[in-house]
N, C-alpha and C positions, 0 to 999 in steps of 0.2 A: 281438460285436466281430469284425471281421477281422484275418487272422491276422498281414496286416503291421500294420496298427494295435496288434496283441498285441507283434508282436516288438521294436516302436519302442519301447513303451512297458516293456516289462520291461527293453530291453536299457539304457534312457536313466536307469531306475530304480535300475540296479545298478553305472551309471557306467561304463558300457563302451562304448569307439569302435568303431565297427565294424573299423578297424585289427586290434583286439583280439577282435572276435570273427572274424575271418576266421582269426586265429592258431589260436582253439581250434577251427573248424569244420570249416575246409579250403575255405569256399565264399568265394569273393570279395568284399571288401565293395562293388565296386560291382553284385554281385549281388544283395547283400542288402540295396542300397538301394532297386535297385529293386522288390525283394519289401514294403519299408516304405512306400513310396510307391503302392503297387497298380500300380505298373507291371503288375510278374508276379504275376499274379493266380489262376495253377493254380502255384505250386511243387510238385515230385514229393514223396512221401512220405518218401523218403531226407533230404531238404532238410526237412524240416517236423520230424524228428525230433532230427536235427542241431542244430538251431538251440534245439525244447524243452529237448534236452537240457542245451547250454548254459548255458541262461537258466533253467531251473527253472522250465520251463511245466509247469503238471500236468494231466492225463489229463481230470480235467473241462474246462477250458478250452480243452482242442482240441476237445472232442465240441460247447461252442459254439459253436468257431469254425466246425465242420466239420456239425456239423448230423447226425452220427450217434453209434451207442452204441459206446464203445469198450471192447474187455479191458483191463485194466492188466496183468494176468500174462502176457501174452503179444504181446511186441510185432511179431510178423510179421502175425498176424491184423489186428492196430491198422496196421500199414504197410497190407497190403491194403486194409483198409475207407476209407480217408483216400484212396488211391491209383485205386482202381477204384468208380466209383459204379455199375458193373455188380453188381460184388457186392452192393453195397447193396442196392441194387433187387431184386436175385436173392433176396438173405435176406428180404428183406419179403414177397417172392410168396411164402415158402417158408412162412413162420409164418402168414401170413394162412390157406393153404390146411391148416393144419393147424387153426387155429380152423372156419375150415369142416367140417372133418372130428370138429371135436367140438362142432360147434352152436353153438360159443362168437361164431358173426361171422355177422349177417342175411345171407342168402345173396345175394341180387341186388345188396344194397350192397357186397359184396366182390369179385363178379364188375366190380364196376365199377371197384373200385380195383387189382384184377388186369389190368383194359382198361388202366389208365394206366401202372398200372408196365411191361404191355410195350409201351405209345407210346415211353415213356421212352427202353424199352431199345433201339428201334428204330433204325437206325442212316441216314443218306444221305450221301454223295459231298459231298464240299466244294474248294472252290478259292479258294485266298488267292493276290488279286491285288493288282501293285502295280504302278500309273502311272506313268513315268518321262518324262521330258521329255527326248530329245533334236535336237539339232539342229532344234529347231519342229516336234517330231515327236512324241506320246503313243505312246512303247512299253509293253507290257504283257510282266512278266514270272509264269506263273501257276504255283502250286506246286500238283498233284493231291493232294488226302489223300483216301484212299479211304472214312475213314468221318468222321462229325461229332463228333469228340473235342477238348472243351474245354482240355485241357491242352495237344494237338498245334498246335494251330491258336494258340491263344497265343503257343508256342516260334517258330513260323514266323512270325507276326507278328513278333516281339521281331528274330528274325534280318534280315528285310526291312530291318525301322525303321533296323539297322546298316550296312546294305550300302545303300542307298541313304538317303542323310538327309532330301530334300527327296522320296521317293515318297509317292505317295497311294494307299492300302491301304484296299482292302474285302473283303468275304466273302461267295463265292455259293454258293448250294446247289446241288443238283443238278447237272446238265449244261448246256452252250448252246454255240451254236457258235463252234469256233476259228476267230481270227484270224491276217492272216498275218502282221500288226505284231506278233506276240508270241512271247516263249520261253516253252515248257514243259518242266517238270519233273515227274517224280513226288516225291513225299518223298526217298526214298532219296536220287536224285539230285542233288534238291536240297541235301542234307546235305552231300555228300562236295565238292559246289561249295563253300559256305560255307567248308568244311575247308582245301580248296586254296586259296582266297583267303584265309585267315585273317586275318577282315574280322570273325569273331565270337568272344567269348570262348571258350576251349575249354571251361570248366566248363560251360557252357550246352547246347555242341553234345552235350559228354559225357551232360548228365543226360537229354536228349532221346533221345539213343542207347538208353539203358539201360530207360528207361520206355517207349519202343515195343518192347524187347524182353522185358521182364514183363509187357507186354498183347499178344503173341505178333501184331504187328498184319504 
């Protein structure tokens, strides 16, 4: 189950508005609608705990939602492993090569799944673009993120969708060439615009802040 599908569903079971869970969480409840709705669809780990906690989600039910194993003693490692699927990845190369190291894993087939965990980990340049219409004219306004991180690119999607209602937003990889119909941004920059035009919720811009500065990006 996903994990807004979880939250909708716990929080509607224990007869709680989101008014009311905004009370006890601190996070917005048109945040956290749209964390129900799969709007937002990378919530940070802060926001994932918050809301468990709440609601009385337990430690198995986020490992389904989330797809990895988590500690119950220890909730910073459980924040990490939710929060960076570097880690993840990192830990699997890390135990695999220790089965190698005791015969316990066919060696060729482990090399092989050591090939995919560092595709995984492998990172490229991205750019979220969004189309705007003026004056019978297609501007493009393009935000740099330097690496392919699901959770950044989400945020900056979500901030676009605000700041212009009727753009058309896509996602490219790598590099291509600039236009001179367009503004650029890097991230950062882009941030601190959003900030000045406070066009986006601050809880949002806030958890974006905090989560590119616990992935040291």
């Amino acid at each position: 189950m996903k994990f807004g599908n979880l939250v909708k569903l716990k929080r509607t079971n224990k007869n709680i508005t989101l008014t009311d869970l905004e009370g006890k969480t601190k996070i917005s409840s048109s945040y956290i609608s749209r964390i129900e709705n799969d709007l937002n669809k990378t919530p940070s780990a802060e926001t994932v705990f918050k809301l468990s906690k709440a609601l009385d989600i337990s430690i198995q039910d986020l490992q389904d939602c989330f797809e990895v194993k988590l500690n119950e003693s220890d909730e910073n490692s459980t924040l990490k492993l939710i929060e960076e699927t570097d880690y993840v990845l990192i830990k699997q190369a890390e135990e695999l090569m220790v089965r190698i190291a005791n015969n316990k894993e066919e060696y060729y087939n482990a090399i092989n799944k050591l090939l995919n965990i560092t595709n995984r980990l492998r990172k490229t340049q991205v750019r979220v673009i969004c189309s705007v219409k003026h004056d019978d004219k297609n501007v493009d306004y393009v935000v740099n993120i330097r690496i392919y991180e699901n959770h950044i690119v989400e945020a900056v999607k979500d901030m676009l969708k605000s700041r212009f209602k009727n753009g058309r937003i896509k996602v490219v990889e790598g590099r291509f060439l600039e236009n001179s119909e367009a503004y650029y941004y890097d991230l950062n920059e882009f941030i601190e615009s959003m900030q000045e035009l406070d066009c986006v919720n601050e809880f949002e811009i806030e958890e974006l802040l905090n989560y590119l500065k616990k992935i040291n990006y």
